[in-house]
C-alpha positions as CSV (number, residue, x, y, z in Angstrom):
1,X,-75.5,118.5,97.6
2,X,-76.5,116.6,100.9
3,X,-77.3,113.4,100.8
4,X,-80.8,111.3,101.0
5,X,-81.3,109.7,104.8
6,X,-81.8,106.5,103.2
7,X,-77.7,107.4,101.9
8,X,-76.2,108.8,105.4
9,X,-77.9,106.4,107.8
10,X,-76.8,102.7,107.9
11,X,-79.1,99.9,109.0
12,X,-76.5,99.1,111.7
13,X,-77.7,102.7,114.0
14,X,-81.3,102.0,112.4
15,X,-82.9,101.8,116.2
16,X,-80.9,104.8,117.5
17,X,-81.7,107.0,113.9
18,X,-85.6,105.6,114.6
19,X,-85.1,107.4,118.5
20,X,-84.1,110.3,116.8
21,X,-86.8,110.5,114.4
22,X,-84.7,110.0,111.1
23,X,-86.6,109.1,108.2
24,X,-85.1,106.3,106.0
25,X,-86.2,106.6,102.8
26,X,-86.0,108.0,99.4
27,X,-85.5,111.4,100.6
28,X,-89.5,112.8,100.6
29,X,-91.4,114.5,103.7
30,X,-93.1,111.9,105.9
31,X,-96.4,111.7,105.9
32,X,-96.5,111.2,109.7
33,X,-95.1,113.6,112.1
34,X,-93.6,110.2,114.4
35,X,-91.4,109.0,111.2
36,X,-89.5,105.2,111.8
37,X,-89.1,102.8,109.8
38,X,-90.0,103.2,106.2
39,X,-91.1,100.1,104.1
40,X,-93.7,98.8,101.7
41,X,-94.9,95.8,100.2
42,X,-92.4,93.4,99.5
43,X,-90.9,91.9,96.0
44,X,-91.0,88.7,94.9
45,X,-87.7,87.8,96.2
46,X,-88.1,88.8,99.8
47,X,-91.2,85.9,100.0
48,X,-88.7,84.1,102.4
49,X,-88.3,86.8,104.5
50,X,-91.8,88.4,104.6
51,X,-95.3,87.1,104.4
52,X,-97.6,89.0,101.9
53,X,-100.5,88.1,99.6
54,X,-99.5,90.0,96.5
55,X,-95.7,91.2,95.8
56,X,-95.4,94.4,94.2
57,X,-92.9,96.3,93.3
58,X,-90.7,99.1,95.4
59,X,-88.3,101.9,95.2
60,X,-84.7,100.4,95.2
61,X,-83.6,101.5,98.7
62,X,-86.8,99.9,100.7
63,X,-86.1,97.1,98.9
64,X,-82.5,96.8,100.5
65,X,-84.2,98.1,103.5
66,X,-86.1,94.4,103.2
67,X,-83.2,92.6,102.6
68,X,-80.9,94.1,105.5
69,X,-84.3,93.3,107.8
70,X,-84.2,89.8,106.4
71,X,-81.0,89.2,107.4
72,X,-81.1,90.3,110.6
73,X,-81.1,86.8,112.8
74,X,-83.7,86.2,115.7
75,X,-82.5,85.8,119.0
76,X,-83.2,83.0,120.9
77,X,-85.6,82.9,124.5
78,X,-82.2,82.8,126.4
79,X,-81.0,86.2,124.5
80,X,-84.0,88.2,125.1
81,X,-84.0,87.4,128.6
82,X,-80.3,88.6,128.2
83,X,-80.9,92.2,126.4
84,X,-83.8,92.4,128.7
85,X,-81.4,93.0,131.5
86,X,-78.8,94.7,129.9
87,X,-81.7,97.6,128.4
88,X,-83.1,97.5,132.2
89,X,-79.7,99.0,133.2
90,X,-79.7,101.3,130.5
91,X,-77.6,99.9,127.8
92,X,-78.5,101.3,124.5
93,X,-76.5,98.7,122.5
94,X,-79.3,96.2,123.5
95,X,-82.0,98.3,123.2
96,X,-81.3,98.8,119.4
97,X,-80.0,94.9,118.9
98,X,-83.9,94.0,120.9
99,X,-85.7,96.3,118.2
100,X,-83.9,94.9,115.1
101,X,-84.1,91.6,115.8
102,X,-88.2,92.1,115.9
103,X,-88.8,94.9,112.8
104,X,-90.0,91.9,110.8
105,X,-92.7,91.2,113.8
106,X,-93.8,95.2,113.2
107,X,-94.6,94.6,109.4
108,X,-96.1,91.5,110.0
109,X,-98.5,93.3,111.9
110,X,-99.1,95.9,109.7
111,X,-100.0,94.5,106.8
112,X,-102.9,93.3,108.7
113,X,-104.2,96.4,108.5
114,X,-103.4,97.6,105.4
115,X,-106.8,99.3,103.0
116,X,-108.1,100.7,106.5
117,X,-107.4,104.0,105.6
118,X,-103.3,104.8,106.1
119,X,-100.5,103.4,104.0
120,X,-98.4,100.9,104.8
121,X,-95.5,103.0,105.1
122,X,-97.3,104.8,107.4
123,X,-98.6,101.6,109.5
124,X,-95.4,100.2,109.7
125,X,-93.7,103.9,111.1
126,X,-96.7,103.6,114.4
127,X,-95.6,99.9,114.6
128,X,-92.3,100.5,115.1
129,X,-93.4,103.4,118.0
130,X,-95.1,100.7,119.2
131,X,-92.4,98.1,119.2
132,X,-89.9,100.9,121.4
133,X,-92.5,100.8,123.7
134,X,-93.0,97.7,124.0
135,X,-89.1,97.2,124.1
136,X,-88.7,99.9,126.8
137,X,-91.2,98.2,129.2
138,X,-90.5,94.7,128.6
139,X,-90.0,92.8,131.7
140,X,-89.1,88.8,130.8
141,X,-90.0,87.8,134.7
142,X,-93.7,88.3,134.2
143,X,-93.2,85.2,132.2
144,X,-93.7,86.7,128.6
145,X,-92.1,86.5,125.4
146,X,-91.4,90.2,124.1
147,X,-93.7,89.5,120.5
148,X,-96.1,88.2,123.0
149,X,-96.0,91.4,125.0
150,X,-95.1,93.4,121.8
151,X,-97.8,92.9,119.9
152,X,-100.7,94.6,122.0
153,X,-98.5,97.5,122.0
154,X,-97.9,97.8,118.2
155,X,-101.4,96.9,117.8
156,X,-102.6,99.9,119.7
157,X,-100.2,102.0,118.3
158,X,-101.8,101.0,114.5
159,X,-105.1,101.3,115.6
160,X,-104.9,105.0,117.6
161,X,-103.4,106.2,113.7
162,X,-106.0,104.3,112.3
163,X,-108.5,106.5,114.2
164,X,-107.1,110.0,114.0
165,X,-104.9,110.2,110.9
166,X,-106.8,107.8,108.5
167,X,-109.6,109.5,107.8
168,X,-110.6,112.9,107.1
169,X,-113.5,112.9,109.9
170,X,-111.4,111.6,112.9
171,X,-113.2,108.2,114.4
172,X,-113.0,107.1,118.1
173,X,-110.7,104.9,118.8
174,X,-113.0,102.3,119.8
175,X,-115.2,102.6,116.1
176,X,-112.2,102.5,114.5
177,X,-111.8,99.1,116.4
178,X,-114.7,97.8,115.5
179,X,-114.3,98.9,111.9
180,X,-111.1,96.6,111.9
181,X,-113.1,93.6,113.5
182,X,-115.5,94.1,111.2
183,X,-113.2,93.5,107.8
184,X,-111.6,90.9,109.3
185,X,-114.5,88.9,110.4
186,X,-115.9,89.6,106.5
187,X,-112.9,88.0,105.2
188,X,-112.7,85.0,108.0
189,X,-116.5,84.1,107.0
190,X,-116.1,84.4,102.9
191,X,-113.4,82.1,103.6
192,X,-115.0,79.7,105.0
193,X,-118.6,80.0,103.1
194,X,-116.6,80.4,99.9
195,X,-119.5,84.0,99.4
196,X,-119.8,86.9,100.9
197,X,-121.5,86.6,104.4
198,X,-124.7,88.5,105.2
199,X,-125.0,91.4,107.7
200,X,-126.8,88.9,110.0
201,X,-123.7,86.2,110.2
202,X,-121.4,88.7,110.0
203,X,-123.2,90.2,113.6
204,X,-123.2,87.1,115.2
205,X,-119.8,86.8,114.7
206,X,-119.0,90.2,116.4
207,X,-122.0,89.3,118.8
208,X,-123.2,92.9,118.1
209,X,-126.7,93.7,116.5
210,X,-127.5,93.6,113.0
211,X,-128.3,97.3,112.9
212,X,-124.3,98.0,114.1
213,X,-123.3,96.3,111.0
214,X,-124.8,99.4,108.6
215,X,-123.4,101.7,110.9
216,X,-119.8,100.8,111.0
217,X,-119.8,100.2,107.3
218,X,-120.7,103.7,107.0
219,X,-118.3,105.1,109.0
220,X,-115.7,103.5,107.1
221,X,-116.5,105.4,104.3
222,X,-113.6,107.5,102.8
223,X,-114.7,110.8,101.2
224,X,-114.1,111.8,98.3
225,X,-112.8,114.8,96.8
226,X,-115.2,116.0,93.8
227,X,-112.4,117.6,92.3
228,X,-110.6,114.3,91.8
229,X,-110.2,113.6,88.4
230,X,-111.5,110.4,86.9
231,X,-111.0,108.6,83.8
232,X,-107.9,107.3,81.5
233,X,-107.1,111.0,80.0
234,X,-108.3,112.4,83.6
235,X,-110.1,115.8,81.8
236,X,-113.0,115.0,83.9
237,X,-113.8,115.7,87.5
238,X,-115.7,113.6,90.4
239,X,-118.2,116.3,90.4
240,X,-118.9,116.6,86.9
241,X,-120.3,113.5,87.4
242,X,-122.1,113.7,91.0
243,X,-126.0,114.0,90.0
244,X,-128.2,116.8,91.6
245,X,-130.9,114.8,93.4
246,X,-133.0,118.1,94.0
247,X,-132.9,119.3,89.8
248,X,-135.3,118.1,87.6
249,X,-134.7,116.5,84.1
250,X,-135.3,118.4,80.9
251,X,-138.2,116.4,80.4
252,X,-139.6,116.8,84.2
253,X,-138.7,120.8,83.9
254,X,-140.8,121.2,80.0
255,X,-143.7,119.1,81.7
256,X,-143.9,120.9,84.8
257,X,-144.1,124.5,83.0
258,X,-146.9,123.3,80.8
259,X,-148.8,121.9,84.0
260,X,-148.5,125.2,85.6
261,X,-149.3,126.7,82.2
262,X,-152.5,124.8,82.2
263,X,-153.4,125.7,85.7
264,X,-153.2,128.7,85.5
265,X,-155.7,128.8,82.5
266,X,-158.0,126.8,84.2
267,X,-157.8,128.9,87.5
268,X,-158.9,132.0,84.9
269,X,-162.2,130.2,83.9
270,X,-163.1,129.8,87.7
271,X,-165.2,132.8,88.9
272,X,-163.0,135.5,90.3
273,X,-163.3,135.0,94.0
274,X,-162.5,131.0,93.3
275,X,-160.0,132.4,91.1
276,X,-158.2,134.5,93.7
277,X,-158.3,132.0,96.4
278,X,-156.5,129.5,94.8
279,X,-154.1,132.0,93.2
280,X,-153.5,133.2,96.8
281,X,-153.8,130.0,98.7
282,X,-151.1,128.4,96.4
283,X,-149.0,130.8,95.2
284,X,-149.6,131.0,91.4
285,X,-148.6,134.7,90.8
286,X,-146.2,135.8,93.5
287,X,-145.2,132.0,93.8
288,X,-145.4,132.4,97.8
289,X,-148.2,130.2,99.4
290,X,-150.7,132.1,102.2
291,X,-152.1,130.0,104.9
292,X,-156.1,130.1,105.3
293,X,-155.8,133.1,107.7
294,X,-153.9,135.2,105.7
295,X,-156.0,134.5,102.8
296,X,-159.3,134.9,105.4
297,X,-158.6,138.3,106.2
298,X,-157.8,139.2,102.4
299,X,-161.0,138.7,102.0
300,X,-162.6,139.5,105.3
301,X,-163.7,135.9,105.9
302,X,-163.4,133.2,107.8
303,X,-160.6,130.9,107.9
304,X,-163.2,128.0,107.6
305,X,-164.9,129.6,104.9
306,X,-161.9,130.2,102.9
307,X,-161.4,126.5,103.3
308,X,-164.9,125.6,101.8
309,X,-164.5,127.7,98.9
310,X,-161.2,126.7,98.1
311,X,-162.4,122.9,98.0
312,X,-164.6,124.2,96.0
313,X,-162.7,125.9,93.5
314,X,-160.3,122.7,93.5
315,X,-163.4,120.0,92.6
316,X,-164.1,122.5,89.5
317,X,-160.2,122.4,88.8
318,X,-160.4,118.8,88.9
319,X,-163.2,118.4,86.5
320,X,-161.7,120.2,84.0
321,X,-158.6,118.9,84.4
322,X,-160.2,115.4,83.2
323,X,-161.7,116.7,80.4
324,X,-159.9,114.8,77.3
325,X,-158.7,118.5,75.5
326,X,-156.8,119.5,79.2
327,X,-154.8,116.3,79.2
328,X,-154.3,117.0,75.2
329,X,-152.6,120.2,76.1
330,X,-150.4,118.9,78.9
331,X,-148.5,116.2,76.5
């Protein structure tokens, strides 16, 4: 029986297994076609080595994954300067000691962006294709730390998955941007109003109109599938639930068949001509409606004399229609 890649790949040859898109985990398909790094929210006991707002728990091998992160020690300003120079000259050894020592930085990152529309897992696997990058072009002489240089590219990386694989209608990249700024200026400003902030506050945070505001919120939407079931015993279905805006109720259906019924018994106690027009004009037997021409040369008239005696016809309708036994008939 082979083994799980979480079983034949050691945390040691992590950066090379990562070049060679190996995917460490519990042995299912990745969701992702660029698979790195696998891990998800933290446990309790890793709160020393990862920041995170609510620990929850995870599949025994991530969470060793965590640990052998954790211990993993940072280098030091005088080190990366160091395996700078050795990856320039194409030592591999330092490239993959460069990218350990900064996985941490990579799911930092991510969890920033976590409820945007992809997984963790699946954040953290584009920030660690970010983090290579970064790694790979990293030149200490321009007078930047790597996370400082690093974390544009992981950012981009996050935010171009964001856009084409988190949602089922593919975004821009630049939406998708703005989507982000506009979650995190929502949590900055309940923060510090201790309420939700209003569309208005929110824009002048973002310095974009108020209008934008609706606009982005509906593109982060997620749909839905109606066949999703709902409910503790899940027997029901989204779409047994999804009301049809166009039906009528019971109630509206039964009232609307004894107003046509009622018309229609009035329209027979107009004289015949009257009768005809009306029944023509708005569809009462065939159910199709006939504009005043058509109706005109029915009857070899006019189109502006098939408007008067239509108007006519109508003023009778109405009359009868107020009289107290039509409305009794109606209810």
């Amino acid at each position: 029986m082979k083994r799980s890649l979480h079983q034949s790949t050691s945390f040691k040859s992590l950066p090379s297994a990562l070049s060679k898109r190996f995917y460490i985990a519990s042995g299912q398909p990745p969701s992702i076609t660029s698979t790195l790094v696998v891990l998800l929210p933290r446990q309790p006991a890793e709160a020393a080595v990862l920041e995170s707002a609510e620990p929850r728990p995870l599949p025994d091998a991530l969470s060793r994954y965590l640990r052998e992160v954790g211990d993993v020690p940072l280098i030091t300003p005088k080190q990366e300067i160091e395996l700078a120079a050795r990856i320039k000259s194409g030592d591999q050894s330092a490239r993959d000691h460069m990218i350990r020592a900064n996985l941490r930085f990579v799911i930092k990152i991510a969890r920033e962006y976590e409820n945007l529309g992809l997984p963790l897992l699946d954040l953290i696997n584009e920030g660690n294709i970010g983090l290579m990058k970064a790694v790979d072009r990293f030149d200490p002489a321009k007078g930047a730390k790597l996370s400082t240089y690093a974390v544009l590219w992981i950012k981009q990386q996050i935010r171009r998955a964001l856009a084409s694989q988190g949602k089922t209608i593919r975004l821009p990249v630049h939406v998708a941007d703005r989507i982000y700024q506009l979650t995190q200026a929502e949590v900055r400003l309940r923060g510090e109003l201790g309420r939700d902030a209003s569309d208005e506050e929110i824009a002048e945070l973002l310095a974009i109109p108020v209008s934008r505001i609706a606009k982005l919120r509906r593109a982060s939407l997620r749909p839905s599938s109606l066949d999703a079931p709902i409910g503790d015993d899940e027997t029901s279905t989204v779409s047994e639930l999804v009301a049809d805006e166009n039906a009528a109720s019971p109630f509206d259906q039964m009232l609307n068949n004894s107003e046509i019924k009622l018309v229609r018994e009035l329209v027979n106690k107009l004289p015949r001509r009257e009768a005809r027009i009306i029944g023509f004009r708005f569809g009462l037997d065939s159910g199709a409606e006939r504009t005043l021409e058509d109706v005109g040369r029915k009857f070899k008239l006019t189109r502006e004399r098939i408007r008067q005696l239509q108007n006519v016809a109508l003023r009778k309708l109405r009359q009868m229609m107020e009289q107290p036994s039509a409305r009794a008939s109606v209810i």
